[in-house]
Chimera marker file (.cmm) of the C-alpha trace (Angstrom):
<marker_set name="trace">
<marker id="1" x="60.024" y="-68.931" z="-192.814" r="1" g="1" b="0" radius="0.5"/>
<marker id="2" x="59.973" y="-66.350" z="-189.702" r="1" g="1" b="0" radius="0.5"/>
<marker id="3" x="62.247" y="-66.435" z="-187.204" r="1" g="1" b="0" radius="0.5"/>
<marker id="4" x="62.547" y="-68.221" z="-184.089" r="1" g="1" b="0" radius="0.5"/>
<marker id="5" x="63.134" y="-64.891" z="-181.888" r="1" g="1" b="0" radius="0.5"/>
<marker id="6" x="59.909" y="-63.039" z="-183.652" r="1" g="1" b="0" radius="0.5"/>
<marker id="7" x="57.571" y="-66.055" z="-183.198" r="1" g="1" b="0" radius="0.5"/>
<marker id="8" x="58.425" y="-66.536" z="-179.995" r="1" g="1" b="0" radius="0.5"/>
<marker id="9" x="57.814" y="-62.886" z="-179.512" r="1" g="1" b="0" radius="0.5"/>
<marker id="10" x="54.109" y="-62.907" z="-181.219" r="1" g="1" b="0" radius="0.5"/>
<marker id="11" x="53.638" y="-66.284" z="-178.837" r="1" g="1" b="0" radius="0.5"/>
<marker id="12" x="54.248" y="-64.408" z="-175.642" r="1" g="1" b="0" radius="0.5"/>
<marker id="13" x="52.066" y="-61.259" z="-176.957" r="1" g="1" b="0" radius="0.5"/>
<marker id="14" x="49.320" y="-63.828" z="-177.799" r="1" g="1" b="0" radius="0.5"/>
<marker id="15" x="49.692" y="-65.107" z="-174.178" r="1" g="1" b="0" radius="0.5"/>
<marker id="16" x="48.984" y="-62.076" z="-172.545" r="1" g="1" b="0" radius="0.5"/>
<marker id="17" x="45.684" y="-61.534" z="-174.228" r="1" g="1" b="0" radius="0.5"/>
<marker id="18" x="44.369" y="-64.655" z="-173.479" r="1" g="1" b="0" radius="0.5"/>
<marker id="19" x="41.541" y="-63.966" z="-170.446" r="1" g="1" b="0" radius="0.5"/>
<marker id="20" x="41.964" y="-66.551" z="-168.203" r="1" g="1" b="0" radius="0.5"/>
<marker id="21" x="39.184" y="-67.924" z="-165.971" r="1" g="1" b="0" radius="0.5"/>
<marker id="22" x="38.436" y="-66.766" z="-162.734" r="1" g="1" b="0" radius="0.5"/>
<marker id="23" x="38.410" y="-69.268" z="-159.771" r="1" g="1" b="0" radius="0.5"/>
<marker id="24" x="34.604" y="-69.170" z="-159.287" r="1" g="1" b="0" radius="0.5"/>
<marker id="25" x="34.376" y="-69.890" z="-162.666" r="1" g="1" b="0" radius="0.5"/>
<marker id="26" x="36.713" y="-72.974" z="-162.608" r="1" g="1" b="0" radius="0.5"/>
<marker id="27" x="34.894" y="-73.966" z="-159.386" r="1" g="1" b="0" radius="0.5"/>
<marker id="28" x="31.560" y="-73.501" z="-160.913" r="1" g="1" b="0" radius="0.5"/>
<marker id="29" x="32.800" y="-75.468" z="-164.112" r="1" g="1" b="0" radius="0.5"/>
<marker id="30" x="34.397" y="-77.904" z="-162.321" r="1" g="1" b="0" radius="0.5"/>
<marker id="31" x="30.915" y="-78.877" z="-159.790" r="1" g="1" b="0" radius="0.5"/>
<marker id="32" x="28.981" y="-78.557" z="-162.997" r="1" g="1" b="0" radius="0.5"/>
<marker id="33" x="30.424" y="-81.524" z="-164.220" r="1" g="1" b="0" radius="0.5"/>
<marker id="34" x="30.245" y="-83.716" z="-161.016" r="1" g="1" b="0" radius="0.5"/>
<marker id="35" x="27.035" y="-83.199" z="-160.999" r="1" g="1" b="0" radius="0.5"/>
<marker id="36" x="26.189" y="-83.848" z="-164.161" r="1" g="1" b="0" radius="0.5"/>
<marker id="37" x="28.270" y="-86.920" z="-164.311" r="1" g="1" b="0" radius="0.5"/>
<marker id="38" x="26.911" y="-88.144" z="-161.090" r="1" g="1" b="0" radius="0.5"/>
<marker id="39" x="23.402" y="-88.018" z="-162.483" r="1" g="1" b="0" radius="0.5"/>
<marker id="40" x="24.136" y="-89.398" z="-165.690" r="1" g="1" b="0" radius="0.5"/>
<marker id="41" x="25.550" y="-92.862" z="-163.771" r="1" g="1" b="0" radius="0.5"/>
<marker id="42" x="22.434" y="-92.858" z="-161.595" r="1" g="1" b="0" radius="0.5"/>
<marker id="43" x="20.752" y="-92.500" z="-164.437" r="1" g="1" b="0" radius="0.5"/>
<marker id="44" x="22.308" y="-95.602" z="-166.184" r="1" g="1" b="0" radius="0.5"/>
<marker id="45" x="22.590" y="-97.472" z="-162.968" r="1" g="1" b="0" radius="0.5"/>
<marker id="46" x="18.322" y="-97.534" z="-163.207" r="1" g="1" b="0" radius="0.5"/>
<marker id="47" x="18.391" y="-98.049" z="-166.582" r="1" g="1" b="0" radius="0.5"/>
<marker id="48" x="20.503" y="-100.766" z="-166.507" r="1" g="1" b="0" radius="0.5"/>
<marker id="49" x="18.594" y="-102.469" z="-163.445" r="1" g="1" b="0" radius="0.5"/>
<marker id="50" x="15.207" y="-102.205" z="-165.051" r="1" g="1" b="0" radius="0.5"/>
<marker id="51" x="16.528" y="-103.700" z="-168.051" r="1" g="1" b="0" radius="0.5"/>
<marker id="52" x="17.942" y="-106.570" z="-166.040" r="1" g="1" b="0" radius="0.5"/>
<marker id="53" x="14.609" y="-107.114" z="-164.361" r="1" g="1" b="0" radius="0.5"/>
<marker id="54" x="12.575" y="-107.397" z="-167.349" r="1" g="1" b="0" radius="0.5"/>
<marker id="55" x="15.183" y="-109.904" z="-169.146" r="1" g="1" b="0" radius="0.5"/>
<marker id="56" x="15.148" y="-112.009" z="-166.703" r="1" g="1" b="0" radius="0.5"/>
<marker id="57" x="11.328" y="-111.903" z="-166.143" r="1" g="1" b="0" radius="0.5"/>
<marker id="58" x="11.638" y="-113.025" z="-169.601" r="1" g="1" b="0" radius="0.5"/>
<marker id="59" x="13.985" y="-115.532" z="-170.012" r="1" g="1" b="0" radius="0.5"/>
<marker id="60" x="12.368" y="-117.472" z="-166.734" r="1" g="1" b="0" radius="0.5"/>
<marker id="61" x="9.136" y="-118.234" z="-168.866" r="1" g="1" b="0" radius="0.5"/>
<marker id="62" x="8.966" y="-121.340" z="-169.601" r="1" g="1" b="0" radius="0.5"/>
<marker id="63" x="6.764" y="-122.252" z="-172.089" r="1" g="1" b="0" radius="0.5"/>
<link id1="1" id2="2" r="1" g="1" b="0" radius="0.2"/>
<link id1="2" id2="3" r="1" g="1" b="0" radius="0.2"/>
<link id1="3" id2="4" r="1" g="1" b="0" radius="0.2"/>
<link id1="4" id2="5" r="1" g="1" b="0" radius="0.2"/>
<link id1="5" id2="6" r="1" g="1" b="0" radius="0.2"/>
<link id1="6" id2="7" r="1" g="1" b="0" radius="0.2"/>
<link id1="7" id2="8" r="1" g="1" b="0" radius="0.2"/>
<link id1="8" id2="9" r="1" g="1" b="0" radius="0.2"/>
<link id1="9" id2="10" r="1" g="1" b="0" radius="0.2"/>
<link id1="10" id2="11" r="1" g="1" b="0" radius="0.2"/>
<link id1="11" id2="12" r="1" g="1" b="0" radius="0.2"/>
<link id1="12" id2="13" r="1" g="1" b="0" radius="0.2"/>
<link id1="13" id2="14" r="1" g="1" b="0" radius="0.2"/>
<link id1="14" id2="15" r="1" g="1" b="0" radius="0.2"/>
<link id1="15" id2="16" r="1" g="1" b="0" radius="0.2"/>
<link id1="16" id2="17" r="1" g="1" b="0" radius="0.2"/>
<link id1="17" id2="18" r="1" g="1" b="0" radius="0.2"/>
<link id1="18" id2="19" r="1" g="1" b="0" radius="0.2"/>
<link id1="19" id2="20" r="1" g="1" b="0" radius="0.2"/>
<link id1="20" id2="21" r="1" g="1" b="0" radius="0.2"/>
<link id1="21" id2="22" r="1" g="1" b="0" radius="0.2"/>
<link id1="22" id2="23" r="1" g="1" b="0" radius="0.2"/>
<link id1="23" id2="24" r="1" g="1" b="0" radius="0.2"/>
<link id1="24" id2="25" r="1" g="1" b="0" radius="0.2"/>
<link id1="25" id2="26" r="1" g="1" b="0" radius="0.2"/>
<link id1="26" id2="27" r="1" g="1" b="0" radius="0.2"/>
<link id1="27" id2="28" r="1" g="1" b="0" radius="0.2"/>
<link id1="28" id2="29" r="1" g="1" b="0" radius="0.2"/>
<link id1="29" id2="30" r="1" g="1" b="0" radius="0.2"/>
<link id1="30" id2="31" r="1" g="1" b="0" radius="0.2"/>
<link id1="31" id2="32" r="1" g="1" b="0" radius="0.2"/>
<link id1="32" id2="33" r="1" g="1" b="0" radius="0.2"/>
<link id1="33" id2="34" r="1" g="1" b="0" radius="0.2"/>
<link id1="34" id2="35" r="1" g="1" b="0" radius="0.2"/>
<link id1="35" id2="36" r="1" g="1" b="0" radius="0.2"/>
<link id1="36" id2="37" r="1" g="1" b="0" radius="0.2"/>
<link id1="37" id2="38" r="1" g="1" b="0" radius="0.2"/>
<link id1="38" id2="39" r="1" g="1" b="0" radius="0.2"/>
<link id1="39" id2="40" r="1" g="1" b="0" radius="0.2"/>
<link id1="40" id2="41" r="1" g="1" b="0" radius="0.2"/>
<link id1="41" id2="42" r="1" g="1" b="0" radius="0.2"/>
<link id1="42" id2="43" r="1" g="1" b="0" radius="0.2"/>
<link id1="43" id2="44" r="1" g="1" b="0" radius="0.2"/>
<link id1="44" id2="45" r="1" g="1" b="0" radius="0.2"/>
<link id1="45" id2="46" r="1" g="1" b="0" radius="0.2"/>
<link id1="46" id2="47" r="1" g="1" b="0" radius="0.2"/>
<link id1="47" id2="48" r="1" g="1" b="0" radius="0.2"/>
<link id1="48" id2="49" r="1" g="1" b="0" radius="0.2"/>
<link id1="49" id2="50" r="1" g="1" b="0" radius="0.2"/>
<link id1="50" id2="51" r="1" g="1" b="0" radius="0.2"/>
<link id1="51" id2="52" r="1" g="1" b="0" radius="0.2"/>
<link id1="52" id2="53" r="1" g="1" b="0" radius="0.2"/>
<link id1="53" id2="54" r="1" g="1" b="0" radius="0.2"/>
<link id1="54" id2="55" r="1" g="1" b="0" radius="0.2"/>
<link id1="55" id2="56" r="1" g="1" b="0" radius="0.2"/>
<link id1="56" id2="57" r="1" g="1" b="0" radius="0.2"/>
<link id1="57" id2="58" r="1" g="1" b="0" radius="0.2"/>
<link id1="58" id2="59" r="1" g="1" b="0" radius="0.2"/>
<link id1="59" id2="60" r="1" g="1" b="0" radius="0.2"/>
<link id1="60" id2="61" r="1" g="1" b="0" radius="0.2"/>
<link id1="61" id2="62" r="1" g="1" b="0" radius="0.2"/>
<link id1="62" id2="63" r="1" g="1" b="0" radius="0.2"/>
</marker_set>
């Protein structure tokens, strides 16, 4: 088992090569998937409306 003190050493070393992202690149990220999420409701919202229409077309036949 290592020690505490060394791990916690190779943790903070580890840390400081990580490459963060920049802000435009959160920013980008971050409208990237509003948008995307936004379409993909609209997109289920008309789905989910035409799907509607049709079953009730169908269950008002009366035969």
């Amino acid at each position: 088992m290592k020690n505490p003190f060394k791990f916690f050493q190779e943790v903070k070393q580890e840390a400081f090569r990580v490459t963060w992202p920049t802000k435009k690149d959160t920013v980008t990220g971050s409208l990237m998937v509003f948008v995307l999420a936004s379409l993909a409701a609209v997109f289920f919202l008309l789905l989910d409306q035409i799907l509607k229409f049709f079953l009730d077309l169908i269950l008002t036949i009366n035969f």
